[in-house]
N, C-alpha and C positions, 0 to 999 in steps of 0.2 A: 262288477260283482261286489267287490270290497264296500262299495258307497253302498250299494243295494243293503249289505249288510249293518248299515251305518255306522261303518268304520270312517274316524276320520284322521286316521296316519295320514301324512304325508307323503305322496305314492312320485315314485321316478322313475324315469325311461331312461335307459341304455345299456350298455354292451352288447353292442351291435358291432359288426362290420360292414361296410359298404363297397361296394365294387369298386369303386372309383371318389375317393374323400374329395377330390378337387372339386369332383361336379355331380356329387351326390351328399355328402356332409350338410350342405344345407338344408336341402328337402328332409334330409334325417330328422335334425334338431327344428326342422319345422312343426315335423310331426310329433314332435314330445310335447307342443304348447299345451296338451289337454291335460295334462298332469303337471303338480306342482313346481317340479324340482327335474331340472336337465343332468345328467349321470356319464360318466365316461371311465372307464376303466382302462390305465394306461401307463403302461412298466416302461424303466428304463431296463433296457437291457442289450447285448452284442450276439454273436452266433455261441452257441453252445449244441454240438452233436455229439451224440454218445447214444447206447441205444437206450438208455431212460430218462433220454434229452427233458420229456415234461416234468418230471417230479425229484428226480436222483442224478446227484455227481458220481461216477465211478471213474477207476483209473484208465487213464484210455483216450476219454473223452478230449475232445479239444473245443477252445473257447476262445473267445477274444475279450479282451478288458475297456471296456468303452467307459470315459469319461465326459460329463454334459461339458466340463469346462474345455474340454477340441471341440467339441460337436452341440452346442447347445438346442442344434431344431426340436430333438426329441425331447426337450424339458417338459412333462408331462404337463405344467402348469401354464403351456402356449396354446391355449384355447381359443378358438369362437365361439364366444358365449352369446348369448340370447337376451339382448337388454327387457331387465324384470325378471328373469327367472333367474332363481339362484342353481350356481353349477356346483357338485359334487365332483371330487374323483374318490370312486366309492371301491377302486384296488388299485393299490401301486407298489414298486415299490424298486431298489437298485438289485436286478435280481441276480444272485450267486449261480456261477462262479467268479463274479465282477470282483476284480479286486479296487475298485475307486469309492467306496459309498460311502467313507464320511463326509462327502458333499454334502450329501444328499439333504438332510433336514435343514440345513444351514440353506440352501437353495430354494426348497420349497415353501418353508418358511418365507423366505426374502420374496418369491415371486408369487407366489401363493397373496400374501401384502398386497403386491404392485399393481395384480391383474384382478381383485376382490373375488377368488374361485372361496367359495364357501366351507367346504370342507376337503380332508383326504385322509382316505382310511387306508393305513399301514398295511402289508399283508405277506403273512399272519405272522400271530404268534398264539398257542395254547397255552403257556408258560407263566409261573405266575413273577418269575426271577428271567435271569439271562436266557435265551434258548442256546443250548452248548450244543456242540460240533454235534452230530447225529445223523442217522440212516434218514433216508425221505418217508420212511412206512416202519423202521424199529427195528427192522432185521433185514432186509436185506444189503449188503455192505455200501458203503458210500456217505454221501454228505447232502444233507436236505437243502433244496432248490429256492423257497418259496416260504423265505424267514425276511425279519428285520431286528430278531430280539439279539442281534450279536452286538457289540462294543461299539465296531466305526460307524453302525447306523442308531442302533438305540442309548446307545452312549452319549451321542451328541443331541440327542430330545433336549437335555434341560434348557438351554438356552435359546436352541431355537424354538419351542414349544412355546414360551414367556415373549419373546420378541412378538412371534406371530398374535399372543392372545392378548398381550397388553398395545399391540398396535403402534409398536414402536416403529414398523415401516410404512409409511404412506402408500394410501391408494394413488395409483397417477389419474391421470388424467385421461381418456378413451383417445387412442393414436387414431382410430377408426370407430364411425359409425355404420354403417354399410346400410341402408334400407333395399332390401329384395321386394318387387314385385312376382305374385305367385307366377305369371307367368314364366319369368326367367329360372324359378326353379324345377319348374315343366319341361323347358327347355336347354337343361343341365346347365345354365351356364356357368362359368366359374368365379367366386367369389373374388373380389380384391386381394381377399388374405386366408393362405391356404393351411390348414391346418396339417400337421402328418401324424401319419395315424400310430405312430408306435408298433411294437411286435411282439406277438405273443406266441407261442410256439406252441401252446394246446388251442388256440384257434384259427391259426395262418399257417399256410401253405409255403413250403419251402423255406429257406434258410434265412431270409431278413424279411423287415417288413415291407408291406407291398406298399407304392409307391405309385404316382401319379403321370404320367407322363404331358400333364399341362402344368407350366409355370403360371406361380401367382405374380400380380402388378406389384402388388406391396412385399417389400425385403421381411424374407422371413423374421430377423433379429427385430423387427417389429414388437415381437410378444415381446421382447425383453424393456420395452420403453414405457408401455402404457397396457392396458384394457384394451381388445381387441372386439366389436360387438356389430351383432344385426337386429337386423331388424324386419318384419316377414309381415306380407301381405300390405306392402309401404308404399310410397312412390319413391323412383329412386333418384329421383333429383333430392334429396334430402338428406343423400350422402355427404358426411361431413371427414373430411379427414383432415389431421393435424401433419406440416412438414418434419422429416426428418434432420432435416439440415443440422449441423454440430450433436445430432446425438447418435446416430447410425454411420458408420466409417466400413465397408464392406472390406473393402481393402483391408484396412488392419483388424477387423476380425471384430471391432467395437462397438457397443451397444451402453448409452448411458440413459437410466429412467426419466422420464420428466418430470420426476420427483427430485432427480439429481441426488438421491441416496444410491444407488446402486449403480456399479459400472462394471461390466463384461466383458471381458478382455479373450477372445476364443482362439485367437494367433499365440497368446504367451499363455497361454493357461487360469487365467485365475478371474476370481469374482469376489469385489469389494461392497460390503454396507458397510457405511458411512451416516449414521441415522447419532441424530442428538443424544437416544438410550443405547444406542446398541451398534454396536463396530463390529465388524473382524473382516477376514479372508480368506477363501477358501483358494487353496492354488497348488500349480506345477512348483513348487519352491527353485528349479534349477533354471526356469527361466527369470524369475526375478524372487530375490531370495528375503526383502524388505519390503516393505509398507507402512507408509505413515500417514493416516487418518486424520478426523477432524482432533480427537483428543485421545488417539489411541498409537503405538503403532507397535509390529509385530515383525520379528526376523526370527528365518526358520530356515536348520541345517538340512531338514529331513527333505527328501524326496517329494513328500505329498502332505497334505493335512487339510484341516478346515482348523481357524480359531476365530474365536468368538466372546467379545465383552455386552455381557448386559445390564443395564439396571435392577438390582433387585428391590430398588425403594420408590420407582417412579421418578426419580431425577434425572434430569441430565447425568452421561457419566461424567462431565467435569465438573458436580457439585454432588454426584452422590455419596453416599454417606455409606454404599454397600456394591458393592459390585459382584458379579460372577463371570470368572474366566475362565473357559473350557478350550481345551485342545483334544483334537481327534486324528488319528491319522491311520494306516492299514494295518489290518488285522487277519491271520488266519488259522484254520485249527492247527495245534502241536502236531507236529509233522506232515504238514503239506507240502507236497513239492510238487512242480512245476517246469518244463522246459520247452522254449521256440520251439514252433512247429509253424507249416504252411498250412491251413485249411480251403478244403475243396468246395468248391459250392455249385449249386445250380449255374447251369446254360456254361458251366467249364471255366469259370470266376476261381481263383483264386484270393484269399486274404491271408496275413500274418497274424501268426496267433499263438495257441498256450496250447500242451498237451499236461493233464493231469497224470505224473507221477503218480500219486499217494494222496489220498484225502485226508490222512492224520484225525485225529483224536481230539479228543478235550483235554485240556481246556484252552480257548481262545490266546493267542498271543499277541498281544499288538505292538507296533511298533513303539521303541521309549522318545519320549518328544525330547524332539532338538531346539525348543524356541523361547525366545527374550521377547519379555513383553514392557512395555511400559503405558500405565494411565495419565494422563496430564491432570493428576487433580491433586491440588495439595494438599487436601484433606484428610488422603488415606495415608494412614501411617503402618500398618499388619495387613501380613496373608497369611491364609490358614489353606491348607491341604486336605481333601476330603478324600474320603473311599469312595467307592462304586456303589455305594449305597448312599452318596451325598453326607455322610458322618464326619466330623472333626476329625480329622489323623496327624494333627503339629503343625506348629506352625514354622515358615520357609522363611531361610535369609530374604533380604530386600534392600534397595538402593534406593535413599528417600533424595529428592533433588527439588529447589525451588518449582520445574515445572509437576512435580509428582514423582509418583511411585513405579521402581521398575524393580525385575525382580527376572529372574531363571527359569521357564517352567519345571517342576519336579518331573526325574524321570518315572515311570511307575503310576502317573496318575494323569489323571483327564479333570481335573476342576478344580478351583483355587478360588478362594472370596476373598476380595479386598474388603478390607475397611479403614 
């Protein structure tokens, strides 16, 4: 109809559900080839019951706090993608009551890179500044579900935003080509490499997301090495697939890109880029509390964080001339409180989890950074301190040393430009 009308936007297919992603995911994304652009809508998120589970936190409710860096399957940006069409994830996002989401841009960013997904839309915000603590609909009490405008996720934009746009992280290489014959997708069979569908709770049944009961051939931590792709309507002798060998370690939980910038550590918590512009880490800090990079390295007292060095001049950061360091770590509204609980789930499952206390107020509090940084460039000689609006707020002591410049991160703030 759109075409009939000679419209010529660019038209995309998805969010859908399918019965069974193992051995129906394909037939899916087979049938988007008549339209431009392949589409996937896909949150991270854990159990959250309460009874305005879809839109509203209230006190009461229990949740559990899922982080990608235990669990990285659900990394929204672990796709099968459709070689030639470009993929969208057109809603995402680390969804509240999660307390882990300054990962989040720092991750997607970095994998978003690796695995060449084309775009991903944030979801939502109305707001033209921070979206502050607030009811899901304006009045009725509680804390809204289905934001990103808070601190630990839109806070940490600037850097990861610039990494992803100026392409400081490589695309890798396709770990898998997959060529499907229609017939095998007539006859469900299942892909090499299985994608999981993520959980949404205004369109899935029950307490987590549904789940496949046929194992894929290829180690999920796959997405995390290369580009994952098929191919439809092919002969399937013309599967090509790349070894894992030294870069997938199941055992210890490890996954490193065949980029060899990024390495994924899901046994000890944390995730390293390591890219010529752009360094940092996002991690469990108490299982390893130091990193040190190609020209970067970063120790952190706190609990959790994401930090992150980029180029703001296009150099290397061991010749650049301007840097930007941000640090993110967790944040919740002024008076929230929280305590252990067990939660109940379908078929008589228990899991460990959080009962909300108190949803607390405005405005945001987030944790003050506990972390020492240093750049190995000896060119930078000043750091300056910015507000939440990116503005000059003074300039911070520094330890200048023949390898470079180290310094303290300020409490009270999330960004620091070397120069």
């Amino acid at each position: 109809m759109l075409r009939g009308l000679a419209c010529t936007q660019l038209v995309n297919a998805g969010n859908w559900r399918t019965a069974d992603s193992a051995r129906l995911l394909p037939a899916e994304r087979y049938s988007y080839e008549v339209n431009a652009v392949d589409a996937v809508n896909r949150y991270f998120t854990g159990v959250h019951k309460g009874p305005a589970e879809g839109w509203n936190i209230q006190p009461g409710d229990r949740f559990t706090s899922e982080s990608a860096l235990r669990d990285p399957t659900p990394l929204p940006t672990s796709l099968l993608q459709t070689q030639g069409h470009p993929m969208l994830i057109t809603e995402s996002s680390w969804v509240m009551p999660n307390g882990y989401a300054s990962e989040a841009p720092l991750l997607i960013s970095a994998y978003q890179s690796l695995n060449g997904v084309d775009g991903y839309f944030w979801f939502a915000t109305s707001d033209d500044e921070w979206t502050q603590p607030q009811s899901g609909n304006g009045y009725d009490p509680g804390q809204a579900k289905w934001i990103f405008g808070n601190p630990d996720m839109l806070g940490t934009f600037p850097g990861a935003a610039l990494m992803y746009r100026q392409g400081y992280v490589k695309r890798g290489e396709p770990v898998l080509v997959e060529h499907r014959s229609l017939q095998s997708l007539w006859d469900r069979n299942v892909s090499l490499a299985v994608e999981e569908g993520g959980f949404d709770p205004n369109r899935d049944m029950g307490d987590v997301a549904p789940t496949s009961s046929v194992k894929a051939s290829l180690n999920p931590l796959a997405f995390l090495v290369g580009p994952i792709l098929e191919v439809f309507n092919s002969d399937p002798a013309k599967t090509k697939a790349t070894s894992l060998s030294g870069l997938v370690d199941r055992g210890a939980g490890t996954a490193k890109s065949n980029t060899g910038e990024l390495l994924f550590n899901s046994n000890r918590g944390y995730c390293t880029v390591n890219a010529p512009c752009a360094q940092g880490v996002t991690a469990f800090f108490g299982g390893q509390s130091a990193f040190s990079l190609a020209d970067t390295s970063f120790a952190s007292e706190n609990e959790y964080g994401a930090a992150l060095a980029v180029s703001l001049d296009g150099l290397p950061l061991k010749t650049s001339k301007k840097v930007l360091v941000q640090y993110g770590t967790r944040c919740r509204p002024t008076g929230w409180s929280e305590r252990p609980t067990s939660i109940d789930l379908d078929g008589g499952k228990k899991v460990n989890g959080y009962e909300v206390v108190a949803t607390g107020k405005a405005p945001w509090r987030v944790k003050s950074a506990k972390l020492d940084v240093t750049v190995r460039n000896p060119g930078l000689t000043k750091a300056t301190v910015l507000d939440m609006n990116g503005n000059a707020a003074g300039i911070i002591p520094t330890k200048k040393s023949t390898p470079g410049l180290s310094f303290r991160f300020p409490t009270g703030a999330m960004y620091v430009v070397l120069q």
